[in-house]
C-alpha positions as CSV (number, residue, x, y, z in Angstrom):
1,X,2.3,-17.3,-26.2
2,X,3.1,-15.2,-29.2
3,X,0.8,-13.0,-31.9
4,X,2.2,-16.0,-34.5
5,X,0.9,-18.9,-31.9
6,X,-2.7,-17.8,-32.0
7,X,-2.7,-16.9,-35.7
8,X,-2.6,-20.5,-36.5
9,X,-6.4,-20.4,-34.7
10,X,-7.2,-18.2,-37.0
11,X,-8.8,-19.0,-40.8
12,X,-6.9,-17.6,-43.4
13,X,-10.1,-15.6,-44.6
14,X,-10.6,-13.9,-41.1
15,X,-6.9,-13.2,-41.6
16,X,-7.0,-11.3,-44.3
17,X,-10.4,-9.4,-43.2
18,X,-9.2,-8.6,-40.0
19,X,-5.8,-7.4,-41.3
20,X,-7.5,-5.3,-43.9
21,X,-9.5,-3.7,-41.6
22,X,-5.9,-2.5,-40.0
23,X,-6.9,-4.5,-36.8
24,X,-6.2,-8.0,-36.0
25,X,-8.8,-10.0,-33.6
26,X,-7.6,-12.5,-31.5
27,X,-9.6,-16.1,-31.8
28,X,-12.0,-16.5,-29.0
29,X,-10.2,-17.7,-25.4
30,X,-12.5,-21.1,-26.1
31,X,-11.6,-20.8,-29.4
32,X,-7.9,-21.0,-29.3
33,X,-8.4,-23.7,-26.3
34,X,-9.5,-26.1,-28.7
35,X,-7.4,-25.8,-31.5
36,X,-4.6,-26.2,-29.4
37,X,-6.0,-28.7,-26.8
38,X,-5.0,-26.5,-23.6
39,X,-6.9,-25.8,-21.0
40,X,-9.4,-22.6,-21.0
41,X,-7.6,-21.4,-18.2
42,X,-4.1,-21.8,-19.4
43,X,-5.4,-19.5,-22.3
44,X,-7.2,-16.9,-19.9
45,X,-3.8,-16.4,-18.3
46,X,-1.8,-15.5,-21.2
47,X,-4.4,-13.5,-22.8
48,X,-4.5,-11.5,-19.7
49,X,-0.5,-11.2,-19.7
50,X,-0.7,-10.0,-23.2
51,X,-3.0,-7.3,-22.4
52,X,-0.7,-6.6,-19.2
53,X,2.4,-6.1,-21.3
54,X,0.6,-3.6,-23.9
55,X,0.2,-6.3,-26.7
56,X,-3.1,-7.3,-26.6
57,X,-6.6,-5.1,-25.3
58,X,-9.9,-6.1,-24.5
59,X,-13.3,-4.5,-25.4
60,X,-16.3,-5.4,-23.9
61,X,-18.3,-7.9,-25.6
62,X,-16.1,-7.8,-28.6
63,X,-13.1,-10.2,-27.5
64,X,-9.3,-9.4,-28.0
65,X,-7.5,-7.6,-29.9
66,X,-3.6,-7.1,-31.6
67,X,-2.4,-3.7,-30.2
68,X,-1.2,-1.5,-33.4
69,X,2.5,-0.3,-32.5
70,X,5.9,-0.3,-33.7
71,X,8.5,-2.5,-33.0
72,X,10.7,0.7,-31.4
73,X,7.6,1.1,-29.0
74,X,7.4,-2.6,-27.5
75,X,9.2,-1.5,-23.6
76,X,9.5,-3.4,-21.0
77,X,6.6,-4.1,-18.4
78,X,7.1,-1.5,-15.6
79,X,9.4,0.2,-17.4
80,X,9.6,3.5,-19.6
81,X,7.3,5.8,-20.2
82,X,5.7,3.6,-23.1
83,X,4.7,1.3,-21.0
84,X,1.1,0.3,-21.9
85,X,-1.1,-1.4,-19.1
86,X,-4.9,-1.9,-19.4
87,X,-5.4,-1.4,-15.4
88,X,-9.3,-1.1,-15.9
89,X,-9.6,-4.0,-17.7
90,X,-7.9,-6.1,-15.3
91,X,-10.0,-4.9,-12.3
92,X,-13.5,-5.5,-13.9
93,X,-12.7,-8.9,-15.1
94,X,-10.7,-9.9,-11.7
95,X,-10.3,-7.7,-9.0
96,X,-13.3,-5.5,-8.7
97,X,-16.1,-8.2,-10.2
98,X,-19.1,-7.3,-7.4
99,X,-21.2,-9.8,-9.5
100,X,-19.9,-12.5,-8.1
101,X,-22.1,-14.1,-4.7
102,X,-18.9,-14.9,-3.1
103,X,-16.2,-12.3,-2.1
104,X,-13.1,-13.4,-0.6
105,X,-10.9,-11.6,-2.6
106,X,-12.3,-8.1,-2.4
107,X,-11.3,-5.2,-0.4
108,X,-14.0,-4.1,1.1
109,X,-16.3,-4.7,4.0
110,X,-19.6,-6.6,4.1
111,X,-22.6,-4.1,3.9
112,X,-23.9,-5.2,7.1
113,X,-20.2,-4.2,8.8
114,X,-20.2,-0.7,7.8
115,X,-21.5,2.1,9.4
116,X,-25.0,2.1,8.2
117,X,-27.4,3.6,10.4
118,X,-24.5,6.2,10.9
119,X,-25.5,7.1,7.6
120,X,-28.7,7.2,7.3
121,X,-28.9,9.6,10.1
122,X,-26.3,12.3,8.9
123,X,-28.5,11.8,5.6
124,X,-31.7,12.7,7.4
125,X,-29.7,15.9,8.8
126,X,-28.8,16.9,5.5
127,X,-32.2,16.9,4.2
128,X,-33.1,18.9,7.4
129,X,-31.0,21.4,7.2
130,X,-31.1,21.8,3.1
131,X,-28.4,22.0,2.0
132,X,-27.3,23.8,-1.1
133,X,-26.1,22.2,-3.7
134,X,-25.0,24.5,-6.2
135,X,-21.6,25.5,-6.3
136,X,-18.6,23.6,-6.3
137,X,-17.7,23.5,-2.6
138,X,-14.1,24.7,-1.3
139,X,-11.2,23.4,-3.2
140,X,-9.3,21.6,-0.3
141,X,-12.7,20.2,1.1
142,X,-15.5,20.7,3.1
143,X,-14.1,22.9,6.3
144,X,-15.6,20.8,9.3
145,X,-14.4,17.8,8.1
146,X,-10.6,19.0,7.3
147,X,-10.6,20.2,11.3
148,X,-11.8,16.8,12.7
149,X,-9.1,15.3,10.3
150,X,-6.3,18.0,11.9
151,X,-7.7,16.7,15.5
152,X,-7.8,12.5,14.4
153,X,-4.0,13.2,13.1
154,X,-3.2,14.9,16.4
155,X,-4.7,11.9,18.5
156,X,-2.1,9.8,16.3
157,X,0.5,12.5,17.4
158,X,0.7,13.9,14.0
159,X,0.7,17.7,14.1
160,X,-0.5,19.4,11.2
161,X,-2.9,22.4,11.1
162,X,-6.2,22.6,8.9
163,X,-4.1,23.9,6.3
164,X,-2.2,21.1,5.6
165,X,-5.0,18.4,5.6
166,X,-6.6,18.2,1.6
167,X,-9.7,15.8,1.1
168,X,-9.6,13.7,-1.7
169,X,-12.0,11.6,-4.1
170,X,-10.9,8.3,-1.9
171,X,-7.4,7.4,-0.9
172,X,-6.8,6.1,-4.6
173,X,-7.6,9.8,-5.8
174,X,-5.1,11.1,-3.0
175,X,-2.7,8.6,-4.4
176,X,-2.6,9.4,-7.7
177,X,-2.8,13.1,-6.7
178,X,1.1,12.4,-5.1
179,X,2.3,9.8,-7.9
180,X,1.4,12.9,-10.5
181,X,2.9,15.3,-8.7
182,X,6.1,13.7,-7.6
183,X,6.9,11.1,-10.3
184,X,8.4,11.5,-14.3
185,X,8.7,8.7,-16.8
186,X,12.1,6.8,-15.9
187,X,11.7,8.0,-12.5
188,X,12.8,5.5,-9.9
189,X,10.1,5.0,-7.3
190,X,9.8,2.5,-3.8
191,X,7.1,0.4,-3.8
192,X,6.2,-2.3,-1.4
193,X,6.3,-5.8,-2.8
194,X,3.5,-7.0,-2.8
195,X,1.8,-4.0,-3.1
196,X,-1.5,-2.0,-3.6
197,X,-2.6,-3.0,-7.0
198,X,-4.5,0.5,-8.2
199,X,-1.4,2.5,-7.0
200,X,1.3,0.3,-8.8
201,X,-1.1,0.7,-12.2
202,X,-1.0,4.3,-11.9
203,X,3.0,4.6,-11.3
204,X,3.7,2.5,-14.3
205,X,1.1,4.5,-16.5
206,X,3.3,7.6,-15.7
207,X,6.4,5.7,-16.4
208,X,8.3,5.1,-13.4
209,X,10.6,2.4,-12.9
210,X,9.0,0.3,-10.3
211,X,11.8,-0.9,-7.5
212,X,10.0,-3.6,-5.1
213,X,11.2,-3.7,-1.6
214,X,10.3,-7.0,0.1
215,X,7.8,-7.3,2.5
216,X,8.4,-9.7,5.9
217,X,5.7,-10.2,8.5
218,X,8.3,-7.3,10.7
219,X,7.7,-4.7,8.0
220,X,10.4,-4.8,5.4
221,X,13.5,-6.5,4.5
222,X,15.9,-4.0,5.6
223,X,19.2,-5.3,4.1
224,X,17.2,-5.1,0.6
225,X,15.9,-1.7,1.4
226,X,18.9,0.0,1.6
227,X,20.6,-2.0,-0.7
228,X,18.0,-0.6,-3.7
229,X,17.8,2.5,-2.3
230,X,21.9,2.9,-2.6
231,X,21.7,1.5,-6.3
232,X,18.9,2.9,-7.5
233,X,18.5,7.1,-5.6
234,X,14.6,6.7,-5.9
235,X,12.4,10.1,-5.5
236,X,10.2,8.5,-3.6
237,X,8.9,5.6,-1.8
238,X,5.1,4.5,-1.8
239,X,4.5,2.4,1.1
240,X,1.8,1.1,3.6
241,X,3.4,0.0,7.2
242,X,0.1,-1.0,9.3
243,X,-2.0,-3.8,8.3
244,X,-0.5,-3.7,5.0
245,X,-2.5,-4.7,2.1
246,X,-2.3,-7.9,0.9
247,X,0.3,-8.9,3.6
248,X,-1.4,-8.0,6.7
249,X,2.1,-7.3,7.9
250,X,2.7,-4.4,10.7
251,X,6.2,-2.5,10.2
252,X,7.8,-2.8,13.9
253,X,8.7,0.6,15.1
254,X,12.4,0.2,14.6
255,X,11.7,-0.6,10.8
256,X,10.1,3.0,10.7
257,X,12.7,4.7,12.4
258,X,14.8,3.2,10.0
259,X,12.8,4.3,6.8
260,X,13.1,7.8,7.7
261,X,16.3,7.9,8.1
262,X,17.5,6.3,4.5
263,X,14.6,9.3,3.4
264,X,16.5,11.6,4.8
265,X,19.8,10.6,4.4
266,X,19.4,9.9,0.4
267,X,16.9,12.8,0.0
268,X,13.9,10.8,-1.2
269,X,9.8,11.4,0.1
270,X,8.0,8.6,1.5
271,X,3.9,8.3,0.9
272,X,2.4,6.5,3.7
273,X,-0.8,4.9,2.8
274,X,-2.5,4.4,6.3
275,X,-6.0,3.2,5.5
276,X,-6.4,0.5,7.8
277,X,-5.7,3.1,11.1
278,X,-9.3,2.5,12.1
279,X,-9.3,-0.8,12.2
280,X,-5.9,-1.2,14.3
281,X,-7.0,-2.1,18.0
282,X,-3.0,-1.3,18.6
283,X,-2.1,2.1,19.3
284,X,1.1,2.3,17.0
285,X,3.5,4.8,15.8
286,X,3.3,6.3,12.3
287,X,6.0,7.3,9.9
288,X,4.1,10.7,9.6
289,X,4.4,10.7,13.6
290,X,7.8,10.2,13.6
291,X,8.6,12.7,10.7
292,X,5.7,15.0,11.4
293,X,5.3,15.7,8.0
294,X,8.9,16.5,6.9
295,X,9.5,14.0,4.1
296,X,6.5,12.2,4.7
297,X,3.0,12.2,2.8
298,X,0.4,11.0,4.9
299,X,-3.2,9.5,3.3
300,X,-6.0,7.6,5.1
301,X,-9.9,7.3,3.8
302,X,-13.3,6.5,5.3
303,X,-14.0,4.4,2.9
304,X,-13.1,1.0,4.7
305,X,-14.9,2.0,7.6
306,X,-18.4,3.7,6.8
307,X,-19.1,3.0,3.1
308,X,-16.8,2.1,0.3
309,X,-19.7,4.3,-1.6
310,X,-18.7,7.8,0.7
311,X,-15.6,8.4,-1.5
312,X,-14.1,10.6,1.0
313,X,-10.2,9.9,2.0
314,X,-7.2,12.9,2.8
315,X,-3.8,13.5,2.6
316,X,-1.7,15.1,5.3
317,X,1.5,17.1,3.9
318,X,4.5,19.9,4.5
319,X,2.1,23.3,3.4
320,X,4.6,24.4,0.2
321,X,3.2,20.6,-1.3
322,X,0.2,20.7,-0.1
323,X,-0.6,23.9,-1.8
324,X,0.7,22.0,-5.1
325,X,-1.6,18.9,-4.2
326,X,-4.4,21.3,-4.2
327,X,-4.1,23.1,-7.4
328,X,-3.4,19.6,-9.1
329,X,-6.6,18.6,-7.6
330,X,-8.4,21.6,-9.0
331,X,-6.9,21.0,-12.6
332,X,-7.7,17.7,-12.7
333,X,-11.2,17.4,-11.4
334,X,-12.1,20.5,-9.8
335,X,-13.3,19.9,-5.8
336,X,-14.4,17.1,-4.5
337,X,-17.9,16.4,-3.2
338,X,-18.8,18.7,-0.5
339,X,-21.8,16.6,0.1
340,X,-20.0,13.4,0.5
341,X,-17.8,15.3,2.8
342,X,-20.8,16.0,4.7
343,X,-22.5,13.2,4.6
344,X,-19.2,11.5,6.5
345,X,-18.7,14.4,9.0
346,X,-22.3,13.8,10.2
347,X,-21.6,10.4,10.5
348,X,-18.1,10.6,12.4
349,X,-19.8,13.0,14.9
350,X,-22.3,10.8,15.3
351,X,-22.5,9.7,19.2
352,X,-22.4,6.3,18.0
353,X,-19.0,5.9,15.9
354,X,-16.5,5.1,18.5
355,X,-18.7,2.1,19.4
356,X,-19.1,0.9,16.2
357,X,-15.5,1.1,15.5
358,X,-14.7,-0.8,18.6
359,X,-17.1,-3.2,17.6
360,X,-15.6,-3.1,13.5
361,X,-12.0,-4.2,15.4
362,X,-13.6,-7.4,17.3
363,X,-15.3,-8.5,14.7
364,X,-12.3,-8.8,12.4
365,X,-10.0,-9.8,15.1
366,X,-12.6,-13.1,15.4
367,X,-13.1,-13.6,11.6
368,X,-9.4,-13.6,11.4
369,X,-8.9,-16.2,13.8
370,X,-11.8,-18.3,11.8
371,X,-10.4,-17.4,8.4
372,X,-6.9,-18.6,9.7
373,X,-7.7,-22.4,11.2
374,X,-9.5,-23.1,8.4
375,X,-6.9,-21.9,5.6
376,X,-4.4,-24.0,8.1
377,X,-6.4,-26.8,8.1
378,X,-6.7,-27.2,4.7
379,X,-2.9,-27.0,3.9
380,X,-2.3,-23.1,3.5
381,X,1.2,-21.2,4.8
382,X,0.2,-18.1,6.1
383,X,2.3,-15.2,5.4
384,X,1.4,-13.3,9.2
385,X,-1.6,-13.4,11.6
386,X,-2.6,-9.9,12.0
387,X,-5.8,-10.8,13.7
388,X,-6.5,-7.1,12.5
389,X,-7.2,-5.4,9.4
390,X,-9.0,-6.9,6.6
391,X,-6.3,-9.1,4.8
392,X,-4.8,-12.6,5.1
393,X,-1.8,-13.7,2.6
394,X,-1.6,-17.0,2.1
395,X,0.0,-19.6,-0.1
396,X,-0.7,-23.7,-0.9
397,X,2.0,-26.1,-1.7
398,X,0.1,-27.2,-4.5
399,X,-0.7,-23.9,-6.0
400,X,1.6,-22.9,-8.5
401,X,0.3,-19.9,-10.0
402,X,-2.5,-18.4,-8.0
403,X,-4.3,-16.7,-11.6
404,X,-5.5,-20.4,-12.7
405,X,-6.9,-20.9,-9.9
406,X,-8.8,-17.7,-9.1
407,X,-10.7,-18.2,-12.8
408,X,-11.5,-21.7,-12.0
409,X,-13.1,-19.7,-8.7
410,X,-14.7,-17.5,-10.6
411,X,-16.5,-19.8,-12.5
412,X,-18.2,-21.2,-9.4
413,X,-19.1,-17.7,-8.2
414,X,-15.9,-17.1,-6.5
415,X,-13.7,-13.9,-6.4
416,X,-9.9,-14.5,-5.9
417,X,-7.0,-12.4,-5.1
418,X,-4.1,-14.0,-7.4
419,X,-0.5,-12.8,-6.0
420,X,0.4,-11.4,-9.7
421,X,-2.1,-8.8,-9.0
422,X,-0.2,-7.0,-6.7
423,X,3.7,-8.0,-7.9
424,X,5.4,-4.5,-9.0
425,X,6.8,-6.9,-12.5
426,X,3.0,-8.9,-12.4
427,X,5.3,-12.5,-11.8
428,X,3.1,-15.5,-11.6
429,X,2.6,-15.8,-8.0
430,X,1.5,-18.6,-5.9
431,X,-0.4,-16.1,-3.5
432,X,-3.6,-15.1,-2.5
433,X,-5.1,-12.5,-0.8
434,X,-8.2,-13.2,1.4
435,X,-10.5,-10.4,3.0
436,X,-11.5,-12.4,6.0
437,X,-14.7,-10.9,6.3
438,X,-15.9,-13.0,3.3
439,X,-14.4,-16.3,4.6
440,X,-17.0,-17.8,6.6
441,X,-18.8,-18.8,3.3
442,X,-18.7,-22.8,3.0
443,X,-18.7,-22.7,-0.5
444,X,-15.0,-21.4,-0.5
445,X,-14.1,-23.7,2.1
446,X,-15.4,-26.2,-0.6
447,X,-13.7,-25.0,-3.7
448,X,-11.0,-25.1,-1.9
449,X,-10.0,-27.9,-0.5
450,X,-11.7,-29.4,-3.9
451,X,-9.1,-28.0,-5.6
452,X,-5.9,-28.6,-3.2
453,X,-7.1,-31.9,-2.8
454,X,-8.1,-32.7,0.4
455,X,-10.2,-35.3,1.4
């Protein structure tokens, strides 16, 4: 679809008005639908597209409209530092929409999963022992907390003293931390594909040149990892081996060993984004664990595991970078919250955590085996069966491009998690990412198999 195509929706007043206002408004998605006789949906999708390739934007309860530039500024998606992405957009309208009664596509745990009462008791002791709140609180985070991350990272044999552990806003915040710190416009940067969606916005914000490496239910495609790496000398490589989001793939030991070696040999970083740790049953190697730290940046969060609401995550690093990590952090948003980082120390020395984590991993382990049959049953290929972790990645012979269908979803009340999401080039994709503690609900079992046609 071009900006000529959907002028013809337009009246040649509103034309001339919108022009003259030095802004041209896109018809209505409805709008266009009908004067063209296509499908709503098949206008949703390349509206959206326009938006993700800098041509159109969206404003809230105003509709679409034609992005202002010159022709000399038009770059390619993912690449160059004029790359234009409305990242916010697309996660309120798709990825992020909490509205919805039925979650599948999220990536977070049910309330009643989390570590509630956990909660409510360190919030009790914080109330008892009153706790100040003025101030900012320490710049690398709250002190406790940073020592139990030091010991968790030694239980993971990953030794790195307090000084080297910085608590972040989230893993997202620790992310984008790194990818500011490490990454230049034309830059290029390792990502896994498919990938983490709010990481892959950031990079291509800041201009890097996005090189996908392949994911395979082993880890990664190793022929195709060194072959980029040889053509293209990235700075760095963003990656997530264990339980990897959207995959659910785990990267076998010998696919580690072997990342850290190309790091070292060709003199790029590798950011390991271990969020899912907890929620492993498997005691399993790290790339941080292998490295200890060398070349390797290592972030995890509580967020998964006690409240997506406790922004609290880390990042492990050599001290020279860490020290930069931390006055980045200060520049850009001063400390984090001190009582958030509290509030989760109270609740990870609570006698009662271990248990519930246990409890977190079988849970999971059965709605996987639940989520799987029935996706099978209906028709779905299954990209691994992690029976871990919160994602499934699956695919339908039927379903061509995975966007269509998750705003047909949404208009029953069901979030999706369409495959272009988390493409480094945002490729229609015929995947879709399930959180498989949502997947129990009948009314996606309905939709469906309503929609892939089975009886």
């Amino acid at each position: 679809m071009t900006a000529d195509l959907w002028e013809r929706g337009v009246s040649p007043s509103d034309r001339r008005r919108r022009h003259a206002r030095g802004v041209a408004k896109a018809p209505s998605i409805r709008q266009f639908a009908h004067a063209h006789g296509v499908s709503v949906f098949t206008v949703v999708d390349a509206y959206d597209r326009l938006v993700a390739q800098g041509l159109f934007s969206s404003r809230p309860h105003s509709g679409f409209f034609v992005r202002q530039r010159q022709v000399a500024d038009v770059a390619v998606p993912g690449h160059g530092p004029n790359f234009s992405f409305d990242s916010m957009w697309y996660l309120r309208r798709i990825f992020e929409n909490r509205s919805l009664k039925s979650k599948p596509g999220c990536g977070w745990l049910p309330s009643d999963w989390l570590f509630q009462d956990g909660v409510k008791r360190s919030l009790r002791t914080l109330a008892a022992d009153e706790v100040d709140l003025g101030g900012y609180g320490e710049p690398k985070g709250y002190a406790p907390l940073r020592k139990l991350v030091r010991d968790l990272l030694a239980e993971q044999e990953i030794a790195a003293g307090t000084e080297q552990v910085l608590l972040t806003h989230g893993s997202s915040q620790a992310m984008d931390l790194v990818a500011r710190r490490l990454v230049r416009p034309g830059d290029a940067v390792l990502v896994d594909d498919p990938g983490y969606p709010n990481l892959l916005f950031s990079l291509r914000f800041l201009g890097a040149r996005l090189i996908g490496v392949p994911r395979t239910p082993a880890g990664y495609d190793l022929v195709a990892l060194e072959r980029l790496v040889l053509e293209h000398q990235p700075k760095v490589f963003f990656t997530q081996p264990r339980l990897q989001s959207p995959t659910g793939s785990v990267a076998q030991l010998a696919h580690l060993h072997r990342v850290v070696q190309l790091a070292e040999k060709h003199n790029f970083l590798v950011v390991e984004n271990d969020i899912y740790a907890d929620l492993d049953p498997e005691p399993r190697p790290s790339l941080a664990s292998l490295d200890q730290l060398q070349r390797v940046i290592y972030i995890s969060s509580f967020s998964k595991t006690i409240s997506p609401n406790i922004r609290v995550g880390y990042l492990a690093a050599s001290p020279d970078l860490l020290e930069d990590l931390a006055q980045l952090k200060m520049i850009s948003g001063l400390t984090s919250s001190e009582f958030s980082e509290r509030l989760a120390y109270g609740a990870l020395i609570d006698g009662r955590w271990r248990k519930h984590i246990k409890g977190l991993r079988e849970r999971l382990a059965g709605a996987h085996v639940r989520a799987a049959q029935r996706l099978l049953a209906i028709g779905f290929e299954l990209f691994a069966e992690p029976k871990a972790g919160l994602c499934l990645w699956a695919r339908h012979p039927q379903v061509h491009d995975a966007a269509e269908l998750a705003y047909k979803a949404s208009e029953q009340d069901i979030l999706l998690g369409p495959g272009h999401l988390f493409g480094p080039e945002l490729r229609v994709s015929p995947w879709i990412r399930f959180n498989v503690a949502y997947c129990d609900d009948e009314r996606l079992l309905d939709f469906l198999k309503a929609q892939c046609r089975v009886q």
